[in-house]
C-alpha positions as CSV (number, residue, x, y, z in Angstrom):
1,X,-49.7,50.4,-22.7
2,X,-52.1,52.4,-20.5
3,X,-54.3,50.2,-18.0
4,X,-57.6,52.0,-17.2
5,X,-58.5,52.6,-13.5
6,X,-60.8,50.2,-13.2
7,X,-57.7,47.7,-13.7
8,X,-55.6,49.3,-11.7
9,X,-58.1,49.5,-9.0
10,X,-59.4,46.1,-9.3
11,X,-55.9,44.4,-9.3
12,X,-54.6,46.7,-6.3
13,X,-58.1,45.4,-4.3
14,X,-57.0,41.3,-5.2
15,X,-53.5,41.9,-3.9
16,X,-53.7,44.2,-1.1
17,X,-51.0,45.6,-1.0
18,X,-49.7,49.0,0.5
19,X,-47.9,50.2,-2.6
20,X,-48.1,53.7,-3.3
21,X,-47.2,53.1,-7.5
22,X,-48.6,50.8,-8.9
23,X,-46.5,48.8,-11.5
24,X,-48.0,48.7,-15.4
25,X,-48.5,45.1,-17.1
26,X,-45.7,46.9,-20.1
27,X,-43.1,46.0,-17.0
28,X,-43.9,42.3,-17.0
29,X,-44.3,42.3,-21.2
30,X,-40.8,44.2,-21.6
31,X,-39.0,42.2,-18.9
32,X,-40.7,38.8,-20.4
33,X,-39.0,39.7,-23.3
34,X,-35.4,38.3,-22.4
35,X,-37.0,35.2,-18.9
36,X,-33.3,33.8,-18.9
37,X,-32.1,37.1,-17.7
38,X,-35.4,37.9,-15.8
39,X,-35.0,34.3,-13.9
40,X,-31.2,34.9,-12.9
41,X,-32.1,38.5,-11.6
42,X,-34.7,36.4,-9.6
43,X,-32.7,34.0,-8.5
44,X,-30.2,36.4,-6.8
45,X,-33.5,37.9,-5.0
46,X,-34.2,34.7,-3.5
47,X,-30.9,34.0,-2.2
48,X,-30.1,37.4,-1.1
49,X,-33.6,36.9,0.7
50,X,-33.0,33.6,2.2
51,X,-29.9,35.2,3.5
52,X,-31.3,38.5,4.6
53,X,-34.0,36.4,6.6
54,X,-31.3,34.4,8.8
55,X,-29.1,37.6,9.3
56,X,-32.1,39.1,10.9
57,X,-33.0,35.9,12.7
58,X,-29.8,36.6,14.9
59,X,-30.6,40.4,15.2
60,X,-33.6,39.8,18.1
61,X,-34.3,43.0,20.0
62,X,-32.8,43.0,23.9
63,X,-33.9,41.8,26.6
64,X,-37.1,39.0,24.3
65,X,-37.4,38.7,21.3
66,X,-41.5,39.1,20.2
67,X,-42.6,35.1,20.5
68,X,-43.0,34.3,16.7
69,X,-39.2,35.9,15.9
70,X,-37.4,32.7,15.5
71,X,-40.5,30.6,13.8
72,X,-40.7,33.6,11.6
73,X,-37.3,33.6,10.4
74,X,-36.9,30.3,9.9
75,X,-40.0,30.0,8.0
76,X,-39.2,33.0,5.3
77,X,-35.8,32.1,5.0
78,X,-37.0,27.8,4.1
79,X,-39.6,29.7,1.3
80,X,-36.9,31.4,-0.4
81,X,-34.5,28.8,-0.6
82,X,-37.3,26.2,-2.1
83,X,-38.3,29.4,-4.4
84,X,-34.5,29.6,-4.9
85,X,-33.9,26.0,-6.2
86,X,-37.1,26.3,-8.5
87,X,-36.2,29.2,-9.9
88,X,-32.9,28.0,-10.8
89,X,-34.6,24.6,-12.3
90,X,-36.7,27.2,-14.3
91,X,-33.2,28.8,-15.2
92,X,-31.6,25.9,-16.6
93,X,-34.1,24.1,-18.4
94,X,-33.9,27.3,-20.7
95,X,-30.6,26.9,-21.3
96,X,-29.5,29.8,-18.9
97,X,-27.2,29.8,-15.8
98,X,-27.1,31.4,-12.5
99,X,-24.6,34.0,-13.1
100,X,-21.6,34.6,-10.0
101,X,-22.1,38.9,-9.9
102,X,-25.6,40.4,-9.6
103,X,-26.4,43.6,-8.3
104,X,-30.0,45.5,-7.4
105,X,-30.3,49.2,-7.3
106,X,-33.2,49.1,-5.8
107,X,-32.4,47.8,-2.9
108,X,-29.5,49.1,-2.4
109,X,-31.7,52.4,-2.4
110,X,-33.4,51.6,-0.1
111,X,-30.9,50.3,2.3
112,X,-29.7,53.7,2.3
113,X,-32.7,54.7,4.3
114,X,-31.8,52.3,7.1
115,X,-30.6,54.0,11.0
116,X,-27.7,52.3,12.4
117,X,-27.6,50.9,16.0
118,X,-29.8,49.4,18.2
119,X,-33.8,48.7,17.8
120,X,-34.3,51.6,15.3
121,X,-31.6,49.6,12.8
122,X,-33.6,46.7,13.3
123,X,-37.0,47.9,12.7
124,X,-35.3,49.5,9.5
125,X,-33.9,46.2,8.2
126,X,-37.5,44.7,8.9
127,X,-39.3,47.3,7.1
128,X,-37.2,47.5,4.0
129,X,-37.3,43.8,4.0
130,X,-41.5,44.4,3.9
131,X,-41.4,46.9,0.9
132,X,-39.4,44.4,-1.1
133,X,-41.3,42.0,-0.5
134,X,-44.4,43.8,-1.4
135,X,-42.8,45.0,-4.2
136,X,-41.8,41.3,-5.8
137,X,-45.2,40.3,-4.7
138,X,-47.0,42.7,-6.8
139,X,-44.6,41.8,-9.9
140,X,-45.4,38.3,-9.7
141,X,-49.0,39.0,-9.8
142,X,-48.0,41.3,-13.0
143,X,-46.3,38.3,-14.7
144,X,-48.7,35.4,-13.6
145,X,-51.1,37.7,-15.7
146,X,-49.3,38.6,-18.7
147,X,-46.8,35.5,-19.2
148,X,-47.5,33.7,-22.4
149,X,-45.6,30.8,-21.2
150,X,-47.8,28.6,-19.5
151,X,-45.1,27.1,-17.2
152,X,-43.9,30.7,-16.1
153,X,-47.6,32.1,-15.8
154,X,-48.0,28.9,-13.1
155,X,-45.3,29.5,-11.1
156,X,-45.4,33.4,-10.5
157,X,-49.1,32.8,-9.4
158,X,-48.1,30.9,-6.7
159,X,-45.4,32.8,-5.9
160,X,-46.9,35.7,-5.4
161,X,-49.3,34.5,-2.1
162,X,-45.6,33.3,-0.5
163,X,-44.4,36.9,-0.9
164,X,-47.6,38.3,0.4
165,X,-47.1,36.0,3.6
166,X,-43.7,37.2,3.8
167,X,-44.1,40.9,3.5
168,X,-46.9,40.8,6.1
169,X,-44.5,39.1,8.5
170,X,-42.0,41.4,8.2
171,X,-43.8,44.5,8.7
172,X,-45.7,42.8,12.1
173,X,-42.5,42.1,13.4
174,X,-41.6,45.6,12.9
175,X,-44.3,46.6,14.9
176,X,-44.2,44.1,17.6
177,X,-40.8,45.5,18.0
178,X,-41.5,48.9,18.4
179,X,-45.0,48.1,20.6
180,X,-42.2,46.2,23.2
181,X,-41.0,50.0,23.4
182,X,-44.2,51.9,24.2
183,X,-46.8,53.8,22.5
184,X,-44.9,56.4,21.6
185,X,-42.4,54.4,19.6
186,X,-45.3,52.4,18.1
187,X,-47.0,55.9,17.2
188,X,-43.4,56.6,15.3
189,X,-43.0,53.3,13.6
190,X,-46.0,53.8,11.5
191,X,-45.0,57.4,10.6
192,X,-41.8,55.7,9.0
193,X,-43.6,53.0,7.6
194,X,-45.4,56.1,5.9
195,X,-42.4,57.5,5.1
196,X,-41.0,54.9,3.3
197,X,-43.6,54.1,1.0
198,X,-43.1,57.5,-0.1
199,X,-39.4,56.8,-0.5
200,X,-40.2,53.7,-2.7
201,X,-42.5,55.1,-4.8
202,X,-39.6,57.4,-5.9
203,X,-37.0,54.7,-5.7
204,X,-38.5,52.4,-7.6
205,X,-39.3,55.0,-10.6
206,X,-35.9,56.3,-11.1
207,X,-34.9,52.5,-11.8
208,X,-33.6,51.7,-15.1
209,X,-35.6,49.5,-17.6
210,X,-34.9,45.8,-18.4
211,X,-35.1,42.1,-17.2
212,X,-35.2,42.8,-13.7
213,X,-37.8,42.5,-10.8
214,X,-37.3,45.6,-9.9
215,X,-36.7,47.7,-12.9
216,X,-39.2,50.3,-14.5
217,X,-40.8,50.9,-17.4
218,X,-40.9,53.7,-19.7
């Protein structure tokens, strides 16, 4: 299915999003196709995102943190555990079960991309942690849209403004970090942040298809 570019461009201008692809509606039809398996690959995201949130809330730049780091934190990783526990009710009331194993290519790409040591691995972690983000928050748009399920359609809609919230956190955190270093690292946290989209756009097209968040479409 081929959306026309005034779709695209309309959608893109309600989500606001820094997303270099843009996903097509076939994703959210094909991975709707099997929403038991679609809902336990989301329920691993949420954990692995409620997690990921209070690893980082221990990771604080030396000597201050910036002033919002804990409250930040704290905040993202309470959302995805309440998105977490809904999911999971969604889950089971369709007869499906959060499974033990999960795995995500995608991120794991994208980790891959990450310096070690120091403020540079921080600002890393907090920038990948923005593009998934962005990236779920531009699929839950995509399924609030096309779900046929009422119940379904609901909840990614207001799922969607969390993930917004959350990926515009990360990324100002990233930034307040590097700002605490000068202007010159500022000046180079944006050209990563540049380079990264870039890296995501390609990432997130070699994915397989199926009932993932993050798979592609062919």
């Amino acid at each position: 299915m081929q959306e026309n570019a005034e779709s695209v461009t309309s959608r893109r201008a309600t989500v606001e999003l820094p997303l270099l692809v843009d996903t097509p509606d076939a994703w959210g039809e094909a991975a709707l196709r099997d929403p038991c398996a679609l809902l336990n690959d989301h329920a691993h995201l949420e954990k692995k995102a409620a997690q990921n949130a209070l690893e980082l809330l221990h990771r604080w730049p030396e000597p201050t943190p910036p002033d919002n780091w804990v409250v930040a934190m704290t905040a993202v990783a309470r959302d995805e555990v309440e998105h977490l526990a809904l999911v999971v009710r969604l889950l089971s009331r369709r007869g499906g079960r959060l499974t033990k194993s999960h795995r995500n290519d995608y991120a794991a790409a994208l980790r891959v991309l990450i310096r070690r040591g120091g403020d540079e691995e921080t600002i890393d972690r907090l920038m990948i942690s923005a593009l998934i983000e962005a990236r779920s928050c531009e699929r839950f748009e995509i399924l609030s849209r096309v779900a046929t399920d009422e119940a379904l359609a609901k909840v990614y809609k207001a799922l969607w403004a969390s993930e917004k919230g959350h990926y515009l956190s990360f990324i100002d955190l990233a930034r307040q970090v590097a700002a605490l270093e000068g202007d010159d690292a500022a000046a180079a946290v944006e050209d990563r942040w540049q380079m990264m989209l870039v890296e995501e756009r390609s990432i997130v097209m070699a994915q397989k298809p199926g009932p993932r968040m993050h798979s592609w479409v062919i």
